[in-house]
C-alpha positions in Angstrom: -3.5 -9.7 23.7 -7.1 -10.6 25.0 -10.1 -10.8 22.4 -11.3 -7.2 23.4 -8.2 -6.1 22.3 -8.9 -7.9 19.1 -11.8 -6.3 18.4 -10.6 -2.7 19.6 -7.6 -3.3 16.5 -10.1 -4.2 14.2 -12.2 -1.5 14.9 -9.2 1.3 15.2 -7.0 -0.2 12.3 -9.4 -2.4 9.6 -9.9 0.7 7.7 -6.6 2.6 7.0 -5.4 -1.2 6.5 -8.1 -1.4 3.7 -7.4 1.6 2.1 -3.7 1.3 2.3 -4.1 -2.3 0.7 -6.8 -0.3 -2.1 -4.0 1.5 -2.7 -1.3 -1.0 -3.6 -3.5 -3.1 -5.5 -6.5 -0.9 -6.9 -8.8 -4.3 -6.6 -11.2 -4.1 -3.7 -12.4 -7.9 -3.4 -9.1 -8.9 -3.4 -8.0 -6.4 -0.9 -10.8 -7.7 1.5 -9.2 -10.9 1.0 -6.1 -9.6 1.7 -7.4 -7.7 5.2 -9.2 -10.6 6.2 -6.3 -13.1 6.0 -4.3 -10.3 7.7 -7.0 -10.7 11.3 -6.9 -14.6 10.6 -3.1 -14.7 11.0 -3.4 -12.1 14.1 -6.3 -14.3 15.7 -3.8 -17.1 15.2 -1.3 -15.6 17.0 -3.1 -13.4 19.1 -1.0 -14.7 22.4 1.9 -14.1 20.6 1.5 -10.2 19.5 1.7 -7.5 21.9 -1.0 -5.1 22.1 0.9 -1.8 21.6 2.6 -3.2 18.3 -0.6 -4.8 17.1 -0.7 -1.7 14.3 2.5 -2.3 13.1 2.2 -6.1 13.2 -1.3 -5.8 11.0 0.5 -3.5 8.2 3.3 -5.8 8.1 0.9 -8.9 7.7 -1.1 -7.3 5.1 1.8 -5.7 2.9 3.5 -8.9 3.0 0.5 -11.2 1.7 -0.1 -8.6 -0.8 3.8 -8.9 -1.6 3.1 -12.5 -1.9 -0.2 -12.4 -4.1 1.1 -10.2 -6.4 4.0 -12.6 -7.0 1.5 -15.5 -7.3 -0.4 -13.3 -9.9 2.2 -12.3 -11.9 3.3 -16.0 -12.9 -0.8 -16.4 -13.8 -1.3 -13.6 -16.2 -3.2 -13.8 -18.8 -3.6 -11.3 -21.5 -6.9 -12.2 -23.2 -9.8 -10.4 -22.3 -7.5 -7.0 -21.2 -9.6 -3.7 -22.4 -6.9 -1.6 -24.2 -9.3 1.4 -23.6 -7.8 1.3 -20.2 -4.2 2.0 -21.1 -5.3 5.0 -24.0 -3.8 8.0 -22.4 -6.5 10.6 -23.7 -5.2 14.4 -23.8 -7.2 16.2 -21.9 -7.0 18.3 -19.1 -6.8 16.2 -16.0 -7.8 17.3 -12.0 -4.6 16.7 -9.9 -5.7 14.2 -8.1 -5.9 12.0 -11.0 -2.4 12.8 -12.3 -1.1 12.5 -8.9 -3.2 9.1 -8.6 -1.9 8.4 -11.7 2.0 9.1 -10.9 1.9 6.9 -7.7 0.5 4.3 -9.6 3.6 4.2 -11.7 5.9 4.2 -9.1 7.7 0.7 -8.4 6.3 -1.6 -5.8 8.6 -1.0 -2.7 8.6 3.1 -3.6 4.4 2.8 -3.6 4.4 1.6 -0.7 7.0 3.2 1.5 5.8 6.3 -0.1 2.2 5.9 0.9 3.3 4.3 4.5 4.5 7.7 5.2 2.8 10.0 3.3 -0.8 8.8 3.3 -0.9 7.1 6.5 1.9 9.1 8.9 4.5 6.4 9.3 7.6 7.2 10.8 10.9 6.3 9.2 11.4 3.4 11.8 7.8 1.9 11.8 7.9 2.1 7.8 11.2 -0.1 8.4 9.8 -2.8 10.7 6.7 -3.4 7.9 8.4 -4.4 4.8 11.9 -5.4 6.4 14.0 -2.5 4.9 16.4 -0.6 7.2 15.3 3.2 8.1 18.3 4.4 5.6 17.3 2.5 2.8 13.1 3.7 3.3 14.6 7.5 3.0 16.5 6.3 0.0 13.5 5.0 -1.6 11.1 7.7 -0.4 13.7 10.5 -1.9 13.7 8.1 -5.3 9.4 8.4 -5.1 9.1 11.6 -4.2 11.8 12.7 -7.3 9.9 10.4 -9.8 6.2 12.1 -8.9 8.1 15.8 -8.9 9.1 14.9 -12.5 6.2 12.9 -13.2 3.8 16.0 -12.7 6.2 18.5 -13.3 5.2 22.2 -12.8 2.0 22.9 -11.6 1.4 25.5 -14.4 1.6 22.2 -17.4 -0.7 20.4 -15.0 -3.7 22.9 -14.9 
């Protein structure tokens, strides 16, 4: 891969990594962080990658330093200073994106992501395979699981409006 390259995947790519990173993680510093030390690790190894797999080789990057922040952050929590305002469901009547915003959000990790890989950002079975290791029947599997969970979650559309 040449530096122009480089620059063509950062301009084609930095921003659907972003927002798939938002996504996971709902923290926007830290998914900066997390997209920045994605283009480090490819400008390390930018001799190594090919160009036509750059895409997948970015997601994969990203989705598994998140994978590994999340683990750091989840030995490091601390419970002081968390606004229980923020976990108050309030009845009232909610637009669908929220409650659907709200449904993937309670999805487990691997189903969020696989779910959004194909859904959100138009990942085939195969590529969604290749970025967080899983083989293409066990991504169907957990897609099926995700989609199920978010058809019960919201239910019929009639309860939700």
């Amino acid at each position: 891969m040449t530096v122009d390259q480089y620059n063509e995947s950062v301009e084609l790519y930095a921003d659907g990594l972003y927002r798939f990173i938002l996504k996971s993680i709902r923290d926007t510093d830290k998914a900066k962080d997390i997209i920045q030390d994605s283009y480090e690790k490819l400008w390390i190894r930018i001799e190594d990658v090919n160009h036509e797999k750059v895409k997948s080789y970015l997601f994969s990057t990203a989705y598994h330093t998140m994978i590994d922040l999340i683990r750091r952050e989840k030995r490091i929590t601390n419970m002081d200073g968390i606004d229980q305002s923020n976990y108050v469901h309030v009845q009232q009547s909610p637009d669908l994106q929220k409650v659907l915003h709200e449904a993937v959000n309670r999805l487990p990790e691997i189903q969020r992501t696989v779910i959004m890989l194909r859904d959100y950002e138009g990942y085939s079975y195969e590529e969604i395979g290749e970025i967080t290791r899983l083989n293409e029947s066990q991504v169907k599997v957990y897609i099926f699981r995700a989609r199920a969970f978010l058809k019960n979650y919201i239910g019929s559309l009639e309860t939700v409006i």
